[in-house]
C-alpha positions as CSV (number, residue, x, y, z in Angstrom):
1,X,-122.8,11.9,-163.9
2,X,-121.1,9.2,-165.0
3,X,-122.5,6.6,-162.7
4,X,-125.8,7.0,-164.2
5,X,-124.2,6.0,-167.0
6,X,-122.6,3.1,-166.2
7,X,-125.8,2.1,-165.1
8,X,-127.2,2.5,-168.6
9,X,-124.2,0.6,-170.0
10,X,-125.6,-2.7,-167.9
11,X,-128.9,-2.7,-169.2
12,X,-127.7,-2.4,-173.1
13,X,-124.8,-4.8,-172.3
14,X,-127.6,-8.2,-172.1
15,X,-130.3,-6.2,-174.6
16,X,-132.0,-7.6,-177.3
17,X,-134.0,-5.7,-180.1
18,X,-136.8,-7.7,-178.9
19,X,-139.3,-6.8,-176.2
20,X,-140.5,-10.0,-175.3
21,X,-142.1,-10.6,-171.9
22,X,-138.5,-11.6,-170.6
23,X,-137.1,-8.4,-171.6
24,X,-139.8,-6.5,-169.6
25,X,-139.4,-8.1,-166.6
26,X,-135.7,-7.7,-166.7
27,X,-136.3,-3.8,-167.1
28,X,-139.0,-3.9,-164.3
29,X,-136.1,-5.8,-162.2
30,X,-133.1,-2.7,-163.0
31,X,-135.9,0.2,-162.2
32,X,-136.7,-1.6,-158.9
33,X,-133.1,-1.8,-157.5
34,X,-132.2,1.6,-159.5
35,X,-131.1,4.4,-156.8
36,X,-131.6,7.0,-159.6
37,X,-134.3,5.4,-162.7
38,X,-137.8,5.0,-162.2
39,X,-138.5,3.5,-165.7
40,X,-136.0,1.9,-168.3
41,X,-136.4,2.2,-172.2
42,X,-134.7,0.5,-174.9
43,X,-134.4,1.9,-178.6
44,X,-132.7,0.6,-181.9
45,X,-130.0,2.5,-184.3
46,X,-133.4,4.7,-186.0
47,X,-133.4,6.0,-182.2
48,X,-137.0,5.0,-181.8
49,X,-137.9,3.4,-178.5
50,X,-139.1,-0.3,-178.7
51,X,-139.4,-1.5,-175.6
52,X,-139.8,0.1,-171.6
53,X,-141.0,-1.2,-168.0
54,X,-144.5,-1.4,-169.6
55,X,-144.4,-3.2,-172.6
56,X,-143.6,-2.9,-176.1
57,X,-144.0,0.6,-177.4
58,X,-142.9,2.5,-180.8
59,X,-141.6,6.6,-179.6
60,X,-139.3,8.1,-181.7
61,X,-136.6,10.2,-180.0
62,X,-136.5,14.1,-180.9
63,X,-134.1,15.1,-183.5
64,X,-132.1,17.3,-181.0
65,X,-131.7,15.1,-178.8
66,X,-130.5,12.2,-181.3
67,X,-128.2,15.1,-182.5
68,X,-126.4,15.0,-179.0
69,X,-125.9,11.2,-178.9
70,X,-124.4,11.4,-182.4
71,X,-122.5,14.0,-181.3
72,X,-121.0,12.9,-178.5
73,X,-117.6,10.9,-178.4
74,X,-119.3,8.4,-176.0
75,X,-122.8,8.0,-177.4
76,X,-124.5,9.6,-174.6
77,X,-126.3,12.8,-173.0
78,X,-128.9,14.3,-170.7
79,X,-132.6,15.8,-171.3
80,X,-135.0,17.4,-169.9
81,X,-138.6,16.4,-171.4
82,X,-142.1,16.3,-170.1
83,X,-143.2,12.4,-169.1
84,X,-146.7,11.0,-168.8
85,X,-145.8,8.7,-165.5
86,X,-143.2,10.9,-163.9
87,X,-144.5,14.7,-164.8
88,X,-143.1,17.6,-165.8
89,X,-139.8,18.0,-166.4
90,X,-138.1,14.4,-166.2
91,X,-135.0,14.1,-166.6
92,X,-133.8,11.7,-169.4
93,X,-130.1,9.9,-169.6
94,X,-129.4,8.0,-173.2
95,X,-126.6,6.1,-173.9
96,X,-126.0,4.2,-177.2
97,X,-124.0,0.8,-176.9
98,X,-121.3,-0.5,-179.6
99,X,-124.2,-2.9,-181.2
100,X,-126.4,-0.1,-181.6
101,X,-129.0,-1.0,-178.9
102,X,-129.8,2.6,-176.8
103,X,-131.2,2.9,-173.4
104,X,-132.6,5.4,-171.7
105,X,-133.5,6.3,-167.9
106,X,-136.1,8.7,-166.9
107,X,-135.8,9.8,-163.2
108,X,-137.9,12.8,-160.9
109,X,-136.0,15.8,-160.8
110,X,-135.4,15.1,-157.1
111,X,-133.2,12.1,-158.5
112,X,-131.0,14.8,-159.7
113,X,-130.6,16.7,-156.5
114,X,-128.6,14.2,-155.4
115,X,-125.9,14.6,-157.9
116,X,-125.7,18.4,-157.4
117,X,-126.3,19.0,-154.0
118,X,-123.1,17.4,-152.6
119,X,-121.0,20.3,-154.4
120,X,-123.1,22.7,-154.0
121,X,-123.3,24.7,-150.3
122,X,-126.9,24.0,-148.3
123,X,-129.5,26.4,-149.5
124,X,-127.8,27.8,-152.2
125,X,-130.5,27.7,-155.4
126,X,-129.4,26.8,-159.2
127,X,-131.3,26.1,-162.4
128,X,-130.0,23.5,-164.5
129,X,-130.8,24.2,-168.1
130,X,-130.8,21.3,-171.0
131,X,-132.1,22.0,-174.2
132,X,-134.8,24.3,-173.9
133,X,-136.2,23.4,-170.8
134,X,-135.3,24.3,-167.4
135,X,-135.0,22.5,-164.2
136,X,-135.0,24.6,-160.3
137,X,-134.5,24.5,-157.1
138,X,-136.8,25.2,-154.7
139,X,-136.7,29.2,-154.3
140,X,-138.4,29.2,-151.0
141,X,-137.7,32.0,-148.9
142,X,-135.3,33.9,-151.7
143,X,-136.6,37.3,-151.5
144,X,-133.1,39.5,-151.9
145,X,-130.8,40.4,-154.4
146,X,-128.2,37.8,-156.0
147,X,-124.5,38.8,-154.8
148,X,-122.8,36.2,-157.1
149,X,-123.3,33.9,-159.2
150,X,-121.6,30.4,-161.1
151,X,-121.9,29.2,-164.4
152,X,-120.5,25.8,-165.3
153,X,-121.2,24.4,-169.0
154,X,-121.4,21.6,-171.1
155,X,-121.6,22.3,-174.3
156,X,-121.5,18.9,-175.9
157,X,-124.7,17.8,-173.6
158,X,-126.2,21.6,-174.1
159,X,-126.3,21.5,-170.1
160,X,-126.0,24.3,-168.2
161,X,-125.8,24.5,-164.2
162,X,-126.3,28.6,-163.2
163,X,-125.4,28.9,-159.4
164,X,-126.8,31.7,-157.2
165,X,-125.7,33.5,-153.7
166,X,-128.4,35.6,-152.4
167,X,-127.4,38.2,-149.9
168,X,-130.0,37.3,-147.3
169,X,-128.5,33.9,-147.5
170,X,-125.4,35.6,-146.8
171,X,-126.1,37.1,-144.0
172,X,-128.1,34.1,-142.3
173,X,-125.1,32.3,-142.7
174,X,-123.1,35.4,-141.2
175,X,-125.7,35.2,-138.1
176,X,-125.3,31.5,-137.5
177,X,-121.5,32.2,-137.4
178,X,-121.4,35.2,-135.2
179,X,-121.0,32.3,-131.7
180,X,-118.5,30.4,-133.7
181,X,-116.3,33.7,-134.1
182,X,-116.8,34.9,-130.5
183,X,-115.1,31.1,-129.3
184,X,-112.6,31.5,-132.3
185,X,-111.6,34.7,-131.4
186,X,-111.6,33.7,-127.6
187,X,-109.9,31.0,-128.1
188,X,-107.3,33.0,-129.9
189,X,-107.0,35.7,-127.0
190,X,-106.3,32.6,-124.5
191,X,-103.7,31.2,-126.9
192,X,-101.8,34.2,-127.3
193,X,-102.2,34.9,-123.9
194,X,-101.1,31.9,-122.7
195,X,-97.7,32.1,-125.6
196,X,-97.3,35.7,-124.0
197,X,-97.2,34.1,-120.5
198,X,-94.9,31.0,-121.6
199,X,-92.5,33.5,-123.4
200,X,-92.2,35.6,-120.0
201,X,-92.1,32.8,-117.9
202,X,-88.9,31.3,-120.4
203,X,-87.2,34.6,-120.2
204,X,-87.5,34.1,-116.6
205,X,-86.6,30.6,-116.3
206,X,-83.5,31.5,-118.7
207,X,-82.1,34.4,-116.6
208,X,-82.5,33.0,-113.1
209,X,-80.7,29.3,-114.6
210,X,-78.0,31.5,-116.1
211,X,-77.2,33.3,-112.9
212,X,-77.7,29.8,-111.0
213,X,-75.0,28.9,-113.5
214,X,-72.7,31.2,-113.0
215,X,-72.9,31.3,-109.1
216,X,-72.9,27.3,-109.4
217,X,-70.0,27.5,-112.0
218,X,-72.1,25.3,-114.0
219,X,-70.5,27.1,-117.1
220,X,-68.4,24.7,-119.1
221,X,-65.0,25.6,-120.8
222,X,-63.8,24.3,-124.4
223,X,-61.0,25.3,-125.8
224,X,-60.2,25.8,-130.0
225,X,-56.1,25.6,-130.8
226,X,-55.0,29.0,-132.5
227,X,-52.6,27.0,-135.1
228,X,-49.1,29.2,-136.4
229,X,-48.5,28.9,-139.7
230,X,-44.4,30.1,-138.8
231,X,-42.8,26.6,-138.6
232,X,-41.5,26.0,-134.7
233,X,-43.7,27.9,-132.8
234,X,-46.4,26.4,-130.3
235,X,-50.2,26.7,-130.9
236,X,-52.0,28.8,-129.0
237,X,-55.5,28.4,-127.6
238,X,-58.6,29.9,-126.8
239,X,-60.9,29.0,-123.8
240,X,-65.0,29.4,-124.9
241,X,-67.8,29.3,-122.6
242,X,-70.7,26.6,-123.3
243,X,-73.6,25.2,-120.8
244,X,-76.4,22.9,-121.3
245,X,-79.0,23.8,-119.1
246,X,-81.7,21.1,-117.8
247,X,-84.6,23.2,-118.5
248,X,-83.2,25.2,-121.8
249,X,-81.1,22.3,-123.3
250,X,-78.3,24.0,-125.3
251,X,-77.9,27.8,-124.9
252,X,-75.6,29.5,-126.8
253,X,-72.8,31.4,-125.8
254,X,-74.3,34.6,-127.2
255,X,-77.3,34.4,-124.7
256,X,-75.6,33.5,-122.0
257,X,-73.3,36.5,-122.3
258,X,-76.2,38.5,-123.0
259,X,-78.4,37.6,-120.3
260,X,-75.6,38.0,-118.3
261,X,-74.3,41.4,-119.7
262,X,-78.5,42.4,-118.6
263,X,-78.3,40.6,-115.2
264,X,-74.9,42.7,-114.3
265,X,-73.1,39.2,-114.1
266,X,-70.2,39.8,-116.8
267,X,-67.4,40.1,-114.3
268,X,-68.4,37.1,-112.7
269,X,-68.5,35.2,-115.6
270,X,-65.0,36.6,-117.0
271,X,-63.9,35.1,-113.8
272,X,-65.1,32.0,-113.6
273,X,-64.4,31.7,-116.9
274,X,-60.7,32.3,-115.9
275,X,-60.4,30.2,-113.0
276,X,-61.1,27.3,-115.0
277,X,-58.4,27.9,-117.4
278,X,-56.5,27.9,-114.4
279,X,-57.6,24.4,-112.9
280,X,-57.0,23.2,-116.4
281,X,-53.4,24.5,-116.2
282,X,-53.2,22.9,-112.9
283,X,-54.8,19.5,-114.2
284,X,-52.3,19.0,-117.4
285,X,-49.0,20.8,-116.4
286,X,-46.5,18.8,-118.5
287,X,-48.9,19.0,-121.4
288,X,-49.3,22.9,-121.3
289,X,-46.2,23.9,-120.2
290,X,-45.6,25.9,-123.6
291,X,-49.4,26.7,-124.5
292,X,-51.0,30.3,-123.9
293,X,-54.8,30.3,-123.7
294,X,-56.7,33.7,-124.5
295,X,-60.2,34.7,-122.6
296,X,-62.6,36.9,-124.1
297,X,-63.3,40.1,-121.5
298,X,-65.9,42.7,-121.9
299,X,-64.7,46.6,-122.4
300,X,-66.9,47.8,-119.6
301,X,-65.0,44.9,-117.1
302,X,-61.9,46.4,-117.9
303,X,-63.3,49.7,-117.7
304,X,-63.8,48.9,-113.6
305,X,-60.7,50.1,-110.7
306,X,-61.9,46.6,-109.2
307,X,-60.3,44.8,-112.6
308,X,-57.1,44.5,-112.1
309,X,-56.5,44.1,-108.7
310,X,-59.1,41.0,-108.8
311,X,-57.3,39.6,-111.7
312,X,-54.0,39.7,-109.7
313,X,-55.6,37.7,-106.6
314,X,-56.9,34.9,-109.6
315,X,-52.9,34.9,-110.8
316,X,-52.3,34.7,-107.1
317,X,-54.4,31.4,-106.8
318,X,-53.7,30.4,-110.0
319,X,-49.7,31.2,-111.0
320,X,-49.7,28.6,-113.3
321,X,-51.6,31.3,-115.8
322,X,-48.0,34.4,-114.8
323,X,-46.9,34.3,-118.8
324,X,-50.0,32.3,-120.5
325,X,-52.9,33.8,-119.9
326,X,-53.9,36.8,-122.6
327,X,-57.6,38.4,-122.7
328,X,-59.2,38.9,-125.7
329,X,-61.1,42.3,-125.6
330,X,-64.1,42.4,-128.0
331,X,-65.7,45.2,-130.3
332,X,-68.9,45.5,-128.6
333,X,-68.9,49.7,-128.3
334,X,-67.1,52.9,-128.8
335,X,-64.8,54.6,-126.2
336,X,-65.5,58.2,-125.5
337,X,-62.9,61.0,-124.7
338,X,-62.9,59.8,-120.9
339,X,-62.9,56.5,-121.4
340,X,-60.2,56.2,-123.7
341,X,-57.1,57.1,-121.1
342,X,-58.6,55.0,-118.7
343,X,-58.7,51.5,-120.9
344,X,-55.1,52.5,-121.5
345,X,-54.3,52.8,-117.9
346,X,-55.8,49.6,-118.0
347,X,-54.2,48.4,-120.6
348,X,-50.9,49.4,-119.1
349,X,-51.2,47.5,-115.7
350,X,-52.7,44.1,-117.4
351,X,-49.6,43.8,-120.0
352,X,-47.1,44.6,-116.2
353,X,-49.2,41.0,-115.2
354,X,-47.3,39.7,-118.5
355,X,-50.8,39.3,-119.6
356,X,-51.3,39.5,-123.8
357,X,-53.5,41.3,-125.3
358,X,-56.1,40.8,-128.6
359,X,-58.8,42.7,-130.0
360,X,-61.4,40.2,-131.0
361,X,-63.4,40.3,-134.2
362,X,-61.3,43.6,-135.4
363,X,-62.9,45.5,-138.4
364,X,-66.9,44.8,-137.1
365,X,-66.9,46.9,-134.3
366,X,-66.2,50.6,-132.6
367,X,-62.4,50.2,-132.8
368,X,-60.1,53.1,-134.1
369,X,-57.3,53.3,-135.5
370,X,-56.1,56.3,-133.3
371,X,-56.8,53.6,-130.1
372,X,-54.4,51.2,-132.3
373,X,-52.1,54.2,-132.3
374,X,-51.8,55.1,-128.7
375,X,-52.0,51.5,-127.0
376,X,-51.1,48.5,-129.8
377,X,-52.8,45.1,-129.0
378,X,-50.3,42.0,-128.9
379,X,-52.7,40.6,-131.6
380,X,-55.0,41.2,-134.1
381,X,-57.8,38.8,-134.6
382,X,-59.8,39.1,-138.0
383,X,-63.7,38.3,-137.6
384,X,-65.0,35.3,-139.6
385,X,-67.0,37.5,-142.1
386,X,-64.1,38.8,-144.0
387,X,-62.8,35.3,-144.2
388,X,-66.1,34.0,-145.3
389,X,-66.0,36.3,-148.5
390,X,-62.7,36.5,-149.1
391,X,-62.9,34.7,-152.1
392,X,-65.7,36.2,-153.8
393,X,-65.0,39.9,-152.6
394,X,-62.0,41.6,-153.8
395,X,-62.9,44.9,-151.7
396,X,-62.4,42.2,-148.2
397,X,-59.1,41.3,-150.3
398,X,-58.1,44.8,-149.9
399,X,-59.1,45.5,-146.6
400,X,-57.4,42.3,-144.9
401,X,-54.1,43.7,-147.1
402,X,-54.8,46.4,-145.8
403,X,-55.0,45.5,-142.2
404,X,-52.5,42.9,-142.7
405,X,-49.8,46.0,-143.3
406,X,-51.0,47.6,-140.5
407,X,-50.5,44.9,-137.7
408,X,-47.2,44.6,-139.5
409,X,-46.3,48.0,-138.7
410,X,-47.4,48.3,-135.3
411,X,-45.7,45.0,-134.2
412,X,-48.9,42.6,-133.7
413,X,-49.3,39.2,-134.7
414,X,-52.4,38.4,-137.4
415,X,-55.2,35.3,-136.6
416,X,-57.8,34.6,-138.7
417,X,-61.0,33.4,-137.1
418,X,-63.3,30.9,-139.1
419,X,-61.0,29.3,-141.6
420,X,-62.9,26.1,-142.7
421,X,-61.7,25.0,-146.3
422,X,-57.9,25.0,-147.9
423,X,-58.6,27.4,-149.9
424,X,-59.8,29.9,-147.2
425,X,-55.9,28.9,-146.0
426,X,-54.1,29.3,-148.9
427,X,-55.8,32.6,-148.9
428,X,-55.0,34.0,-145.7
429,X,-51.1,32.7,-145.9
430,X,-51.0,35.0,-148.8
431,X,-52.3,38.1,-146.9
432,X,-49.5,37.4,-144.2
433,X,-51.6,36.3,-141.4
434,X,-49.5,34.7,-138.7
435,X,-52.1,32.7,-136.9
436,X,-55.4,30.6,-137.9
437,X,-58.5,29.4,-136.0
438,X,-61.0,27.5,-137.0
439,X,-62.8,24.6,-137.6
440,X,-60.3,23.6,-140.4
441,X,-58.4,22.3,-137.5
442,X,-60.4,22.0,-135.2
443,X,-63.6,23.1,-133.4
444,X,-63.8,23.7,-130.0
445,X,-63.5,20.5,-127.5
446,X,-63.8,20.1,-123.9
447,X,-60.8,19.9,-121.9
448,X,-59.6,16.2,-122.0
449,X,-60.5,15.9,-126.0
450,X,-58.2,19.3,-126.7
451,X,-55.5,17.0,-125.0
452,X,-56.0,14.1,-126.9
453,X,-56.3,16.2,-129.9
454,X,-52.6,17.9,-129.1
455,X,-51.2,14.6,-128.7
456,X,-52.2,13.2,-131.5
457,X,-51.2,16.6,-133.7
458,X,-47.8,16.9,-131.5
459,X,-48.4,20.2,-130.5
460,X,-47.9,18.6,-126.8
């Protein structure tokens, strides 16, 4: 609306209150170029019209609608009224300058449709009410009932726009977009599809690269020091698995050790795994003369006769590991009533390899207390998650005191597993922990860094 407006606002801005023959023609010059006015009028501060595209005339303007203008904070508003030249209703625009001179702009309703239709959806029908009078669409082929309908007012203008939905409308527009839905709804079946298929086809992809890996030994060894906090004694490490695979990128360790757990590969991973702690002994002798390095084994490996007489022919090929090699045995399930004597069994040759032993991530898992009993670990290593609210959470204060005490008691050395700030430190000296691991120190580093990193802390 307001560009009809600032059209009005031109033709006061170089009006006179005169309606000479200049002043005619320069009305008959704005109608012609108008996009919206047919007819111009100009009218003094007693709102009577004194001039228009014709000539010179004398009209009066009704009371109502001089009511608006005065009214409004911008001199201006809309009507409805009949008009000689343009019919039945016309629709007027006034505006009222700052030196009193008015204009007003008659144009044929169709004018109008061009300022409503483009917010308004096709074939929708409104009436536009001003004043008294009212202005409609065309209503052609509206022969159902109304299913909604919008009101927008303006009270200053007395204007109001009413907004219908009939239902047969509805449901030609429903009809139109039944082909639209089929190929939306295709096209959704294929995309799924297709996701469905990619997703197989990466499972796929991921467990044939990861047993490529391991049969390859593509599967990369870092190593994270275990630092003491007992003045004199060594640092200890632990070897971690990693790969980067061409077609995955970075996989982490969890998936390959599930993927492999599913594929039946765990055993050859621990021993691959293995054998490259042992070609990294072999590689730096002089530097890890003193240094024990732990590797994580899975409960059912141990579980097999085939264990520990393949673990012997690995010390056989590699006796750099007789007296540094300890396996780190995680919390991944319970032991039953058969299973229990035989993990001791097991447990009883591996420590006659002078081979440590650690239970991994103690307190998340299936471990008992009564295994503790009957077979002691070397170590106890505290998972990450009491560490992480240690600070927060005096019931994990308790517990690690708790635990603490117990490894005392049975003879095992304490590490605690995620330490990352000094204050997580501070905290675990005070439980008694013996041992701490983390990125505090250090994160896990491929082999030559882990060197360079020894050097430079002379733990080498």
């Amino acid at each position: 609306m307001e560009g009809i407006f600032s059209e009005l606002k031109r033709v006061v801005d170089n009006a006179q209150l005169s309606c000479e023959e200049d002043d005619v023609k320069r009305l008959k010059r704005l109608a012609f170029y108008s996009d919206t006015f047919k007819e111009f009028g100009l009218f003094d501060r007693d709102f009577r019209v004194f001039c228009s595209n014709y000539g010179a005339v004398d009209i009066p303007i009704f009371s109502s609608i001089v009511n608006r203008i005065e009214r409004a904070a911008e001199r201006k508003t809309v009507s409805l009224v009949h008009s000689k030249s343009l019919g039945n209703p016309t629709l007027f625009a006034f505006y009222q300058g700052e030196n009193g001179i008015g204009a007003n702009g008659l144009a044929p309703p169709v004018r109008f449709s061009t300022l409503i239709d483009p917010i308004i959806l096709p074939n929708y029908f409104y009436e536009l009410t001003i004043g008294k009078r009212i202005l409609s669409s065309n209503r052609n082929g509206i022969d159902s009932d109304i299913w909604n309908k919008e009101v927008v007012s303006l009270d200053d203008w007395s204007m109001r726009l009413d907004v219908y939905l009939p239902s047969n409308l509805y449901w030609q527009r429903l009809h139109s977009l039944i082909p639209f839905i089929f190929i939306g709804w295709l096209f959704l079946f294929f995309a799924f599809y297709n996701a469905h298929l990619i997703g197989i086809y990466f499972r796929r992809s991921l467990r044939h690269c990861v047993r490529r890996a391991i049969k390859n030994a593509e599967i990369e060894v870092y190593f994270q020091p275990v630092v003491s906090l007992n003045p004199g004694e060594p640092l200890e490490l632990e070897a971690l698995l990693r790969w980067k695979s061409l077609n995955h990128g970075q996989v982490s360790p969890l998936v390959v050790v599930k993927v492999a757990s599913q594929l039946g590969l765990m055993d050859e991973l621990t021993w691959l795994v293995i054998r490259k702690v042992g070609a990294f002994y072999r590689e730096y002798p002089d530097q890890l003369i003193d240094i024990k390095t732990s590797v994580n084994v899975d409960r059912f490996s141990l579980l097999k006769e085939s264990f520990a007489p393949k673990l012997v022919s690995i010390l056989e090929e590699y006796p750099e590991l007789i007296g540094r090699l300890g396996l780190e045995v995680t919390e991944t399930s319970a032991l039953n009533h058969e299973e229990l004597p035989v993990m001791v069994s097991r447990f009883e040759q591996i420590t006659a390899l002078g081979i440590g032993l650690s239970v991994d991530d103690f307190g998340t898992g299936y471990s008992g207390l009564d295994f503790l009993r009957r077979f002691p670990y070397d170590t106890l290593k505290l998972d990450q998650v009491f560490i992480a609210n240690l600070k927060d959470d005096q019931f994990t204060r308790q517990v690690l005191t708790s635990i603490s005490i117990l490894a005392k008691e049975l003879g095992m050395k304490l590490v605690a597993e995620g330490v990352e700030r000094e204050d997580q430190l501070n905290d675990v000296r005070l439980l008694g922990v013996d041992r701490v691991q983390g990125y505090y120190f250090c994160k896990p580093l491929p082999k030559d860094q882990i060197i360079t990193w020894m050097t430079f802390n002379n733990a080498v």
